[in-house]
N, C-alpha and C positions, 0 to 999 in steps of 0.2 A: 546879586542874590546870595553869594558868601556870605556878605557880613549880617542878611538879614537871616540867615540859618544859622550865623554862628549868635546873633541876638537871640532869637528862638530858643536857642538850646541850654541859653546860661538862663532865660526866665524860665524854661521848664525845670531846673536843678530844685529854685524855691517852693514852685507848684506842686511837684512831687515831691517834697518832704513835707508841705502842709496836708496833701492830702494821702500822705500815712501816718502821720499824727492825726486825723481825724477819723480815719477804717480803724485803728489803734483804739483810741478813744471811746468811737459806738461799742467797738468789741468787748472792751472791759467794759462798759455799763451794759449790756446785753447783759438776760438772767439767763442762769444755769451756770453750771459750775463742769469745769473738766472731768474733775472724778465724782460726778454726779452716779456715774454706773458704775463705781465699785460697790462689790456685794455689802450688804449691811452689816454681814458679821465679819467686816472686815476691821481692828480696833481702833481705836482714833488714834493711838499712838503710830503705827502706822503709816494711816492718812497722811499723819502730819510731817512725815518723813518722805510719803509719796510726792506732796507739795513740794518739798522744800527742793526733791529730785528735779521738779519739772522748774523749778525757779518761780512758781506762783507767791514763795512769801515775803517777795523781794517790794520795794514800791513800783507803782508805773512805769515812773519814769525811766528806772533802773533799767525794765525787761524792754521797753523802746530802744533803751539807747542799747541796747544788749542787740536787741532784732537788727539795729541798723546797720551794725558794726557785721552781724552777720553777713545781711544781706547785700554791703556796698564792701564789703574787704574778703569775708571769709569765702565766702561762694566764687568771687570772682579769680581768687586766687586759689581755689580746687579746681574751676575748671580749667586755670592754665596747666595746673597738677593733669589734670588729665588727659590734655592737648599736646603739652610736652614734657610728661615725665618727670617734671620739677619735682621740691618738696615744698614747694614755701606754706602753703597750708598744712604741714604736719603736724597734729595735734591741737589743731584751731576745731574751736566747736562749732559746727554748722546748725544753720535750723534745722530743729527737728520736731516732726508730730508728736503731738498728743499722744494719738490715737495708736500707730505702729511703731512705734520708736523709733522711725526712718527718718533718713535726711529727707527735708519737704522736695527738694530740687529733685532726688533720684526717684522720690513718686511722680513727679511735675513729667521729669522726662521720661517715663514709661508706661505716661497715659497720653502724652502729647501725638502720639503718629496715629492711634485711631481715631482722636478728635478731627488730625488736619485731615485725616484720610477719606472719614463721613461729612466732618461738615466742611473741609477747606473746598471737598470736592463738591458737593449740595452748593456752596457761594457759586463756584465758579461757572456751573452749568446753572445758576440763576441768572448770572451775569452775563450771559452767550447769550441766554435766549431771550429776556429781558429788551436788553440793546435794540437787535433788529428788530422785535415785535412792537415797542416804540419807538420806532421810524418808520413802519410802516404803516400801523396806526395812524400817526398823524399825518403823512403824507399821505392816505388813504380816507381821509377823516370821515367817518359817518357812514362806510361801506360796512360789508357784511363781515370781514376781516375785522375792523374797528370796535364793530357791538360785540362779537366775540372775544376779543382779547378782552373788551372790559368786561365784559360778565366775567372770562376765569380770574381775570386780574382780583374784582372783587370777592368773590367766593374765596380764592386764594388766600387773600387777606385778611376777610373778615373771619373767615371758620379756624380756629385754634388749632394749633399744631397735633395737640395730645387726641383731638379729634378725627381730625385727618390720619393719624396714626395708627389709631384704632379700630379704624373702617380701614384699612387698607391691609392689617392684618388678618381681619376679618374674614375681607375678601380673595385675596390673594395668600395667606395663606393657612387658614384653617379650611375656606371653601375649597378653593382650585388648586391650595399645594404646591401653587410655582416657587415660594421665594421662602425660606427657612424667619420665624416671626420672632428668633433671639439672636441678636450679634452674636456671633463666636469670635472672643476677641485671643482665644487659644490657638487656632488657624493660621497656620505657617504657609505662604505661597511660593514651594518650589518646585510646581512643573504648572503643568497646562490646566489638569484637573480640579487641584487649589487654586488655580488664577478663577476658574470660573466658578468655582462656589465662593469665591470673594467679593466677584462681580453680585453674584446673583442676592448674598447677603446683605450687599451694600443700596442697593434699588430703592425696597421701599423707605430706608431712613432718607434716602438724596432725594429719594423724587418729594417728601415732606415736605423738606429744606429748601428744597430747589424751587417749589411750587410759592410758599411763602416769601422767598427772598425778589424771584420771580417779578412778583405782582406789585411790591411795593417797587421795586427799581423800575419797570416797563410803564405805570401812572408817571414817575417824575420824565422819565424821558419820550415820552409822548407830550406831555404838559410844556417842555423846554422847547421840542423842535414844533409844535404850535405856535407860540411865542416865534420862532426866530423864522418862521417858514413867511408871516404877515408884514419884516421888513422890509424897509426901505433896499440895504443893502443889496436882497434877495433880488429886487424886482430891476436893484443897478445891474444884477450878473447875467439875468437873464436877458435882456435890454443889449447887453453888450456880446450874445450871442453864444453866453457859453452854456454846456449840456445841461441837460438838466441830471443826468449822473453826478456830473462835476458841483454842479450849486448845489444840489443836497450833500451829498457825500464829502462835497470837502466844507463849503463855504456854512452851511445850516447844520453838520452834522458840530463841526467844530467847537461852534460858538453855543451848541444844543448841551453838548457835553461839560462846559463849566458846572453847571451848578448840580448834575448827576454825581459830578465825581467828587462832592462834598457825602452824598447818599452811600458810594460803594466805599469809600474810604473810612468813613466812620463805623459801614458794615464789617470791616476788616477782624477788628477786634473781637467779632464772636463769634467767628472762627476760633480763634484761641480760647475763647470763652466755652464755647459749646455750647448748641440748642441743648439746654438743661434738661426741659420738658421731654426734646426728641430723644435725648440720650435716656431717658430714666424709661420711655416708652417700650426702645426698642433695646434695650439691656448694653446699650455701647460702654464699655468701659476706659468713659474720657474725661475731659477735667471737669465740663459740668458736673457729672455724677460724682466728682470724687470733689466739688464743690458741697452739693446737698449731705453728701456723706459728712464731711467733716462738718457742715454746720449741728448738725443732729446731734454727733459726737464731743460739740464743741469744743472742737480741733484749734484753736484760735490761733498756733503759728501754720497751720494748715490753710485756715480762711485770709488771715492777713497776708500772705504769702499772693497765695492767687487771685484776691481783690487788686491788690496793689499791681500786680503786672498787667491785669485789665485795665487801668486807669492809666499804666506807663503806654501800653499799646494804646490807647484814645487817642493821649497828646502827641504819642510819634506820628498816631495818622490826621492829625487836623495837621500838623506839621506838614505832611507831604500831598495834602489836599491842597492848603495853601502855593506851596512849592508848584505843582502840577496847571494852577489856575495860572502862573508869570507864563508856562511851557504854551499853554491853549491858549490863550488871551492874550493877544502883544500890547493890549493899552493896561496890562498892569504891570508896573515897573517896582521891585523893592528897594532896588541902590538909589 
């Protein structure tokens, strides 16, 4: 399995530099211009000095290979700057926005914990309850249990997030007042009384996310352990007298799980990413929304920045989708 992680990881190097020469690429033929929103009467000599500041009148290729150098040398060698005190990036030029004239990284990291925090936690309680509700479904199939999971499964899935969103603040809190209807992402939790208006803020974005992520993971793992419950294998275990705890739970739960965990591993990434929609609803101030922001602003080392590390999280998790199927599956071998 080494050598085929260490294969994996030298054809991901090429992939990943193809495709930020093509996020790269769309970006510059994308219309609008960066200093589309400076005021009018501002003079063009100016402008043309503001250009030259951001590096706009340089060719393409120049500002890619400027970005890359950035983002594969300069960054990596601030953050050992800031791990241990070194200097080796002193006076190296980092990416920076458009839009704030910030390093993109120091905005990246101080929208990142309300993201993992709404939606890492919205995955994870889809993925709890997901799981057993398809196993129990299918090993229940056509019960009263079963029509209901699917009815919320598909409601779940088929009704829009921004929807769902919206009736729930609706509900909950312009009607009844239980749950505050804009993230406070100023809210510092250091005792008991900010832990629970943290709690209570964070509800209706999770239960969105959670409901959504939910429905689509609990169809595939319903649909897996139907498939593995009408085996051959299945009817050797029980045949040879073992529980029936034991053949679900280890033998059909197992072989259920390969092709789920191609579904939550590839959900992994947006997490980082951010339910965009959810974050712009409920005012979270995470990288989705500061995704839509800089596009508006046409932030382009902003956008390129945060596209590109969605597309590196993709290929890390198909990477360890892969990996995880040798762990669950003993008939796939990579060496």
């Amino acid at each position: 399995m080494f050598q085929y992680t260490l294969r994996r990881l030298l054809i991901a190097i090429p992939t990943l530099l193809i495709i930020s020469l093509v996020i790269f690429l769309l970006l510059e033929a994308a219309p609008g211009d960066p200093l589309g929103q400076v005021p009018l009467t501002v003079p063009p000599e100016v402008k043309a000095k503001m250009r030259t500041a951001l590096g706009l009148d340089a060719a393409w290729y120049v500002r890619y290979f400027l970005w890359l150098k950035q983002m594969f040398v300069v960054e990596p060698m601030h953050l050992i700057d800031t791990l241990f005190g070194t200097h080796m990036a002193e006076g190296a030029q980092r990416v920076i926005s458009f839009q704030s004239r910030q390093p993109v990284m120091d905005i990246i990291a101080e929208r990142l914990p309300q993201t993992l925090t709404v939606v890492g936690s919205a995955y994870v309680v889809g993925v709890l309850i997901a799981v057993p509700i398809g196993i129990i479904s299918a090993y229940r199939q056509y019960s009263w249990f079963d029509n209901l999971g699917t009815f919320i499964s598909m409601v779940g899935f088929s009704v829009p997030t921004f929807f769902t969103g919206v009736a729930l603040i609706i509900i909950f809190a312009v009607q009844l007042k239980w749950f505050p209807s804009v993230y406070d992402t100023t809210l510092q939790v250091t005792d008991w009384a900010s832990f629970k208006e943290q709690i209570r803020q964070m509800v209706m974005p999770v239960t969105v996310l959670a409901l959504y992520n939910a429905a689509q993971i609990s169809r595939f793992m319903r649909s897996s352990m139907l498939d593995n419950l009408g085996q051959d294998y299945v009817r050797t275990a029980r045949a040879k007298g073992l529980t029936e705890k034991v053949v679900v739970l280890v033998h059909v739960l197992r072989n259920s799980l390969i092709p789920v965990i191609t579904v939550i591993a590839l959900g992994v990434p947006q997490i980082f990413g951010g339910a965009i929609i959810t974050e712009q609803v409920f005012k979270v101030n995470g990288l989705g929304q500061q995704l839509i922001l800089s596009i508006h602003a046409n932030d382009l080392p902003m956008v390129m920045t945060l596209t590109f590390i969605f597309a590196t999280l993709i290929v890390t998790f198909n990477l360890i989708a892969d990996l995880l199927y040798g762990i669950l599956d003993p008939r796939i071998r990579y060496d």
